[in-house]
C-alpha positions in Angstrom: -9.3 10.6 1.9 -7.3 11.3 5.5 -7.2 8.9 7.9 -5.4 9.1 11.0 -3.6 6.2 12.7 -3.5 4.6 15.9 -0.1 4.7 18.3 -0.6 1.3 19.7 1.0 -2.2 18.8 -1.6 -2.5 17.2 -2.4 -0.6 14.2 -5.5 0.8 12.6 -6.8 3.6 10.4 -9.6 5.4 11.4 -12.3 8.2 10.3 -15.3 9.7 11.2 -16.3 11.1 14.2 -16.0 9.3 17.2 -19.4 10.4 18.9 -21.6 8.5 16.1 -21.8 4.6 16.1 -18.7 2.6 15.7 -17.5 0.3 13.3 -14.4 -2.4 13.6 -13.4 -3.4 9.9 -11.2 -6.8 10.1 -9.1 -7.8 7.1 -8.5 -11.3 5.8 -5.1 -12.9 5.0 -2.4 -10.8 3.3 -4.8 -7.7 3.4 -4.8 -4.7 5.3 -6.6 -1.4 6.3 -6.3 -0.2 2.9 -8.8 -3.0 1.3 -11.6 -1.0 3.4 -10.8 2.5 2.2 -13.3 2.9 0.0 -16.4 1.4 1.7 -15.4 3.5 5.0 -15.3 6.5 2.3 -19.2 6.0 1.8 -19.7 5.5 5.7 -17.3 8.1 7.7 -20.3 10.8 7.6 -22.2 8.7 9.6 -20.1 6.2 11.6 -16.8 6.4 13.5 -14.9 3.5 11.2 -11.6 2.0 12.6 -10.0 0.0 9.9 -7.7 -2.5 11.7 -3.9 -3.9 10.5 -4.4 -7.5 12.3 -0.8 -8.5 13.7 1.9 -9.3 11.0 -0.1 -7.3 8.1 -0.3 -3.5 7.2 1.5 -1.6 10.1 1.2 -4.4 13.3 4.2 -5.6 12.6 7.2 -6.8 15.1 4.2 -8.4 18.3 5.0 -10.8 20.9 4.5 -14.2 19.2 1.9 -14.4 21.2 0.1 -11.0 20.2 -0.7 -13.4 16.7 -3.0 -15.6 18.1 -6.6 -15.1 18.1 -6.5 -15.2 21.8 -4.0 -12.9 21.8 -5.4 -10.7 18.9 -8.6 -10.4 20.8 -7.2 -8.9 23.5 -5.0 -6.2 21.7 -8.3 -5.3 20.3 -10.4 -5.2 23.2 -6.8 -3.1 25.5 -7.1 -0.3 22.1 -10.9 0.3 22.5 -10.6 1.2 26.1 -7.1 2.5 25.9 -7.2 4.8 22.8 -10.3 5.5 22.7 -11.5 7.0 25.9 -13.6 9.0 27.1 -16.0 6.9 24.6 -17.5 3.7 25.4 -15.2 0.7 25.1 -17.1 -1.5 22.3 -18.0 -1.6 18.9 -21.5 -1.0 17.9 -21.0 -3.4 14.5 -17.3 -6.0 14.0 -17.2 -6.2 10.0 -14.8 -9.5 9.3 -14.0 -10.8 5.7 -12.2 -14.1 5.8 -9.5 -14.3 8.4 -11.2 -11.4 9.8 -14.4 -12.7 9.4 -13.3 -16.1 12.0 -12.0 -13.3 14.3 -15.1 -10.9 14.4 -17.1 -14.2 15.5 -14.7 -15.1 18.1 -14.6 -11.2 19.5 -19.2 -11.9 19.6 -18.6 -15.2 21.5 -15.5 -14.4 23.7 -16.5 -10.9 24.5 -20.2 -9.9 23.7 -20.5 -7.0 25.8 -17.8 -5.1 23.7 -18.4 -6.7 20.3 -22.4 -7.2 21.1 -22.7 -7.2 16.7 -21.2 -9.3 13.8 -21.0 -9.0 10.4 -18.8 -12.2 9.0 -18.0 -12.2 5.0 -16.7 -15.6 4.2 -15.9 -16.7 7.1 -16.6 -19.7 9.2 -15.9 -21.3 13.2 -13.0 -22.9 12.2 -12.5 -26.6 11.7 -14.4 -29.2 14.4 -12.2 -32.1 14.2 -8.6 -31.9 15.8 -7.1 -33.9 12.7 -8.3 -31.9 10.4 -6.5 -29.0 12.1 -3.4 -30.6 12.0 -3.5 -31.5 8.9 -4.4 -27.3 8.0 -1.6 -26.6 10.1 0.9 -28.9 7.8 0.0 -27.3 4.7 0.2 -23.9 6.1 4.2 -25.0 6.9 4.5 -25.4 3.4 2.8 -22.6 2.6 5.0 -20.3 4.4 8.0 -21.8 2.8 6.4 -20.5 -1.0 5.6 -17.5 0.7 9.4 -16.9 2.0 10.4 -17.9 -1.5 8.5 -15.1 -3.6 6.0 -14.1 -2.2 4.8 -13.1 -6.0 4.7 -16.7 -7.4 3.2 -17.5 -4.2 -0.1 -15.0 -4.9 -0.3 -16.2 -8.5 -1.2 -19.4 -6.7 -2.9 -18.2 -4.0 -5.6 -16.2 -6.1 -5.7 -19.0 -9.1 -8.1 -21.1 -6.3 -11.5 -21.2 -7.2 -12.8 -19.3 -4.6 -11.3 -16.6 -6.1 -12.2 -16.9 -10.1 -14.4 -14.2 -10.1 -12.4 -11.3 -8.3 -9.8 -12.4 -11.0 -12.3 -10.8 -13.4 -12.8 -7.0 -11.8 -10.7 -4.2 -12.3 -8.9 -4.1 -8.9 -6.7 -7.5 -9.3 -3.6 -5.3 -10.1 -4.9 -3.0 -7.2 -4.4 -6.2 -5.3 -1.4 -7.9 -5.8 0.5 -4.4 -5.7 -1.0 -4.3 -1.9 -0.1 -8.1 -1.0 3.8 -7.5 -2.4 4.0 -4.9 0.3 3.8 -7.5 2.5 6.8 -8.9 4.9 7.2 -12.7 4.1 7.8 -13.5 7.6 5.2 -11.8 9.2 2.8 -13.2 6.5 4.3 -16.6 8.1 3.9 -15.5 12.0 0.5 -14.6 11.1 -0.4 -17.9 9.2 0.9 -20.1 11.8 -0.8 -18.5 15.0 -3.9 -17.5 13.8 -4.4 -20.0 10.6 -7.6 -21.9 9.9 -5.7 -24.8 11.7 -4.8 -22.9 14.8 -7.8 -21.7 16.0 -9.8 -23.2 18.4 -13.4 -24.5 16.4 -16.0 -22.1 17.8 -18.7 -24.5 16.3 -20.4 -25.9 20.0 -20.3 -22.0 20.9 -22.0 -20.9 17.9 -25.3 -21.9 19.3 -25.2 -20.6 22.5 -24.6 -16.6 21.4 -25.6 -13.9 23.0 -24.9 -11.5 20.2 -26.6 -10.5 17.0 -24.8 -12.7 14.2 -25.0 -11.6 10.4 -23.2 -13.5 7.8 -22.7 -12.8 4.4 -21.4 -15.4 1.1 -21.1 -14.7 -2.3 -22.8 -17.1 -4.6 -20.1 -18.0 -6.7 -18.0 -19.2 -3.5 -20.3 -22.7 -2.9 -18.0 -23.7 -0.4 -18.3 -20.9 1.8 -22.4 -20.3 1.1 -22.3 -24.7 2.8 -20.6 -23.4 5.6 -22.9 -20.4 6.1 -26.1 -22.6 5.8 -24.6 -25.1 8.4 -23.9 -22.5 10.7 -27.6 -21.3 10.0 -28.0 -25.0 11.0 -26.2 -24.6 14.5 -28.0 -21.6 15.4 -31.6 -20.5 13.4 -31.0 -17.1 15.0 -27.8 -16.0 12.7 -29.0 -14.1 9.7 -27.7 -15.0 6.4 -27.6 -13.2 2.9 -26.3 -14.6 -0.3 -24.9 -12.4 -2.5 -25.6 -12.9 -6.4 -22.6 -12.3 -8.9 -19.8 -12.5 -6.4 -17.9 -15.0 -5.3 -15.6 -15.1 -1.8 -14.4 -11.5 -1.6 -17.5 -9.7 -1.6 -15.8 -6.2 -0.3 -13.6 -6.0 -2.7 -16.2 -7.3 -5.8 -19.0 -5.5 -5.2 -18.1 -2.4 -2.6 -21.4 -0.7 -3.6 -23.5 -4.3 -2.1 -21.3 -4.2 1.0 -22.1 -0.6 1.8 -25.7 -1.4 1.6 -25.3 -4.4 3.7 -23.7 -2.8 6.5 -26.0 0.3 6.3 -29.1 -2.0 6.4 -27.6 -4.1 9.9 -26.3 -0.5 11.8 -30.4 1.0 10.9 -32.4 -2.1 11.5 
């Protein structure tokens, strides 16, 4: 498969042609581009797919410190769609997020509907509500980065031995995995943890019920924790359209690529 890749600060691979519907794939933490190659295999003859680095992963490496923010993500995202991608219309028809990239793709639908009008979040959430519990995220993630500046191999041995992660541990594409995490820069990992961590974000939780665009969330269920959080965001706002998942736990694209292919192609033709 060819993909061609974007000039800008910040990077992203991208197929298809760019007069059908568009979609925005979003990595989560230590990922990259490359984790979506083969569901935007099975989609490129119908979509325009743009697979994004996020800042301080894949090829978006060396930003302004401020460029790793999800404030400052956001708009790097929103500057390529009109830059780079003119004469076409400046939005994405459909944001797909998983983790990390799933608490991005909501903030894009609540900060800027009229480009990113359409959500699809995989294990993700709004963030933490209470400013102490952020902190607290924020500490840990410190020490995190100090494992992760260590070796950064021991570090994803404990990274995916976390429940969450039990049954991707079980598929064929773990070496796959940590192969494409080890390619990863230690301290951009660490830029990327600290300005746009679960603990640095602002909590998009009072927002979440006041959307304006369509929100579809998706939860594996053999990640409980996650499938809560998707039921009390259901909670916040009735409107938000969740599906659980059987036999998969947190990283649904990568456990079941077939499922996800399906899911995305049932949300772009509904």
């Amino acid at each position: 498969m060819t993909f061609a890749l974007n000039p800008g600060p910040l990077r992203w691979l991208e197929r298809g042609d760019y007069h059908n519907p568009r979609i925005v794939f979003l990595h989560g933490f230590m990922g990259s581009s490359h984790d979506w190659e083969g569901i935007i295999d099975d989609l490129a003859s119908n979509y325009h797919c743009l697979a994004v680095d996020l800042p301080g992963h894949g090829e978006s490496l060396g930003l302004e410190p401020r460029q790793y923010s999800m404030r400052g993500t956001a708009q790097l995202l929103q500057e390529a769609l009109k830059q780079q991608l003119n004469p076409q219309p400046d939005c994405a028809n459909l944001v797909v997020g998983y983790s990390m990239g799933g608490r991005l793709a909501l903030y894009l639908s609540l900060g800027f509907p009229q480009s990113f009008p359409q959500v699809q979040i995989i294990s993700g959430s709004p963030g933490l509500a209470d400013s102490e519990e952020r902190k607290a995220r924020r500490a840990l993630d410190l020490i995190r980065c100090t494992g992760i500046k260590e070796d950064l191999k021991v570090f994803l041995s404990f990274w995916y031995k976390q429940p969450l992660f039990a049954s991707l541990w079980k598929t064929s594409v773990k070496d796959d995995l940590i192969n494409h995490r080890l390619r990863n820069n230690p301290e951009e990992l660490c830029r990327s943890l600290k300005y746009l961590g679960l603990g640095s974000q602002p909590s998009l939780w009072e927002k979440l019920s006041h959307s304006s665009s369509k929100l579809h969330q998706l939860a594996g269920e053999l990640d409980p924790k996650f499938v809560a959080i998707a039921q009390k965001m259901v909670h916040c706002n009735p409107d938000l359209n969740l599906r659980i998942l059987t036999g998969v736990g947190h990283n649904i694209p990568l456990e079941n690529p077939t499922a996800m292919v399906a899911e995305i192609r049932r949300i772009m033709q509904s």
